[in-house]
N, C-alpha and C positions, 0 to 999 in steps of 0.2 A: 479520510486518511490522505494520500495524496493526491486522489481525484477530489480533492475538499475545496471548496471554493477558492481560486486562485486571487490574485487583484494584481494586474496586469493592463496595459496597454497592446493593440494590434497594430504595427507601422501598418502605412497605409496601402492597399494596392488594386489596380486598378479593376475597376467595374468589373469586367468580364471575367478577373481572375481571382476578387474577393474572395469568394468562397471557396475558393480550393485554397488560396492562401491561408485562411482560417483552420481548415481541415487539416491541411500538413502543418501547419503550428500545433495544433493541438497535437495531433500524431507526436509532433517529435518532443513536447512538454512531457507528453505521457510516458515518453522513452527517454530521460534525460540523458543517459548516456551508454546503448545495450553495451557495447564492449569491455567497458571499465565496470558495470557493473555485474555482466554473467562471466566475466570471467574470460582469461584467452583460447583464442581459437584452436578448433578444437574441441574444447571443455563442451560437456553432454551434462547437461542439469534436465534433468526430467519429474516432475510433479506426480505425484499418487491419488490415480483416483480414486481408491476405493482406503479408506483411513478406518480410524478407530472410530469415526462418526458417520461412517456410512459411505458409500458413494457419493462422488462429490455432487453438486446440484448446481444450476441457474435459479436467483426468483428470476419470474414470471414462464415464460415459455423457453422450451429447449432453444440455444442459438443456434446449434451446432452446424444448422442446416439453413438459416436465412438470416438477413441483416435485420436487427431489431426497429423498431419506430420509435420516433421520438417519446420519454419518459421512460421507456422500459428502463430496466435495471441489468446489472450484468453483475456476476458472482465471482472471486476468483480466489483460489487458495492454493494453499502452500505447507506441506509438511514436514515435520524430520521429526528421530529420533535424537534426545540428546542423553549425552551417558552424564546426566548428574544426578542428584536429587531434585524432587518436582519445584520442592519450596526454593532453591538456588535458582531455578527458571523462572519461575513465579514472581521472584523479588526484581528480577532484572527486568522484567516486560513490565512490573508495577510503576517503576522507577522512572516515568516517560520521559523522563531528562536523560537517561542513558539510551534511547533507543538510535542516534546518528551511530553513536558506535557500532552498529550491524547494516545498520540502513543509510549509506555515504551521500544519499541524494535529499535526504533532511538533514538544512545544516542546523536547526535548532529546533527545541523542543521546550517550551519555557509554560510554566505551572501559573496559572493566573493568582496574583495577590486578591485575596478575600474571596473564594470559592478555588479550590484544590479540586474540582472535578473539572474546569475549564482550564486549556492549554491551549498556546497558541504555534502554531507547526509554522515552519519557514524551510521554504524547497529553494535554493539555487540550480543554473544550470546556465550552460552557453549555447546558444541556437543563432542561427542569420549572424553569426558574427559579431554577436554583441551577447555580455552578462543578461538573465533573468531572475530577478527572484521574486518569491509568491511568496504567501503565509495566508491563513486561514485558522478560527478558532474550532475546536473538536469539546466536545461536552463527555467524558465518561461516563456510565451509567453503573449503577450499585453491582461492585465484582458479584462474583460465585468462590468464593476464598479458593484455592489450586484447585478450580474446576473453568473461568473464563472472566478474563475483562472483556468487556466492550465498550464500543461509543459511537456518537454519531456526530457530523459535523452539524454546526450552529448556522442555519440558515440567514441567509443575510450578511455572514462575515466575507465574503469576499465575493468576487467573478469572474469568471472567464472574457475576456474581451466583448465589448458590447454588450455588459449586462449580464451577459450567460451563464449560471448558475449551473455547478453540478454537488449536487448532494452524496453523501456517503455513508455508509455506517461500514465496521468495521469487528472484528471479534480475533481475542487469541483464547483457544481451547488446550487446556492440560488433562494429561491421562499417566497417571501412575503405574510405572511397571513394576512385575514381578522381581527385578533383579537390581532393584535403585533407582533404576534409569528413569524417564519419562519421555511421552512423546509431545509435541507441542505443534499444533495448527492454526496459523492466520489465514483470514479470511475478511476478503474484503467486496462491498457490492459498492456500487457506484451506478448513479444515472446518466444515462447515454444521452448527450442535446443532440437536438437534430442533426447539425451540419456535419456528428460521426458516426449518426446514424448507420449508413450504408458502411463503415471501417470498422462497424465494431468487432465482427468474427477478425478482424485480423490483429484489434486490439490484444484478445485473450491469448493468445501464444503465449506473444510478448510479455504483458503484464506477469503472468504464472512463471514466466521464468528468472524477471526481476525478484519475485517474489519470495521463490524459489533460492535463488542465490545471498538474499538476506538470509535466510533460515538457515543456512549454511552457516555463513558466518555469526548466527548467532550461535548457534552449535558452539562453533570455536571461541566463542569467545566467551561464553559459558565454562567451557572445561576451563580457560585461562584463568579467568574469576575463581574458583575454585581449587585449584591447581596452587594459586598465589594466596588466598586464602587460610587454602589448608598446611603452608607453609613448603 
């Protein structure tokens, strides 16, 4: 998803300070903009760990407690209630050309000619005082009809500075409520490269509240879809 393999350049900098150079670049790609996307200060967005699919989880080992090793994996989710019908949610997360509309840090989302399960995602963002932008290709895998899409990124479409590769898979889960409504969960895992190895606990906050804040706006923007719709 957005940890999907990037294609990028690192300016250069020197010996001694490369690797933190790299580390805080990644840090602030992974956060392309907290303020403009959780909202002003202030504003409390808080994530649920315990959903309609259980307390939330890590693969591989709990983080909670130490900085993961190079290849681990890191889990990170995001929930809300939306007051519409499930199938109205359903169509709009199907629709992966509509997802910038909730998600302001994908400026595009474009459906591969001659296989409709490959997309190719495009992140913009400004860091070190200069435009960046990535794109990476993401594979869908056969829905669960208003029960979950998923997907996983396409190994080899992009990377991180010097080669560096991080993989992703990703999932959105629907659950039908008793009153119309439905509840709707993203979830995303992403591989940690070594040199965020030791950042990755402080990755998670962060992440979950990006995450967190789409799901909001997709909420709203859900009832507006509908709203306008239903006339």
């Amino acid at each position: 998803f957005f940890f999907s393999s990037a294609r990028f350049s690192v300016p250069a900098a020197p010996p001694t300070h490369r690797g933190r150079a790299v580390t805080s670049m990644a840090i602030s790609l992974a956060v392309p903009s907290r303020a403009g996307l959780l909202g002003a200060p202030g504003t409390r967005l808080t994530t649920p760990r315990n959903s309609f699919l259980g307390p939330q989880k890590r693969l591989g080992r709990d983080t909670s407690s130490f900085a993961p090793h190079a290849g681990q994996w890191l889990e990170n989710s995001a929930q809300i209630d939306v007051p519409t019908p499930i199938e109205t949610a359903w169509e709009l997360w199907e629709d992966r050309e509509r997802i910038p509309q909730w998600m302001p840090w994908i400026t595009s989302v474009v459906i591969q000619d001659g296989d409709a399960s490959l997309s190719k995602w495009t992140l913009s963002t400004h860091q070190f005082n200069r435009d960046w932008e990535f794109s990476w290709l993401a594979k869908n895998m056969t829905p669960l009809k208003y029960q979950k899409i998923h997907w996983r990124s396409v190994p080899g479409s992009g990377s991180l500075g010097g080669g560096l590769e991080i993989q992703n898979q990703g999932q959105i889960r629907f659950q039908r409520k008793s009153d119309g409504s439905c509840a709707v969960k993203l979830t995303i895992s992403y591989e940690v490269p070594g040199a965020l190895a030791p950042f990755a606990n402080l990755l998670t906050p962060v992440v979950e509240g990006i995450l967190q804040a789409d799901m909001v706006r997709f909420r709203d923007y859900a009832v507006e879809t509908t709203t306008v719709d239903g006339g």
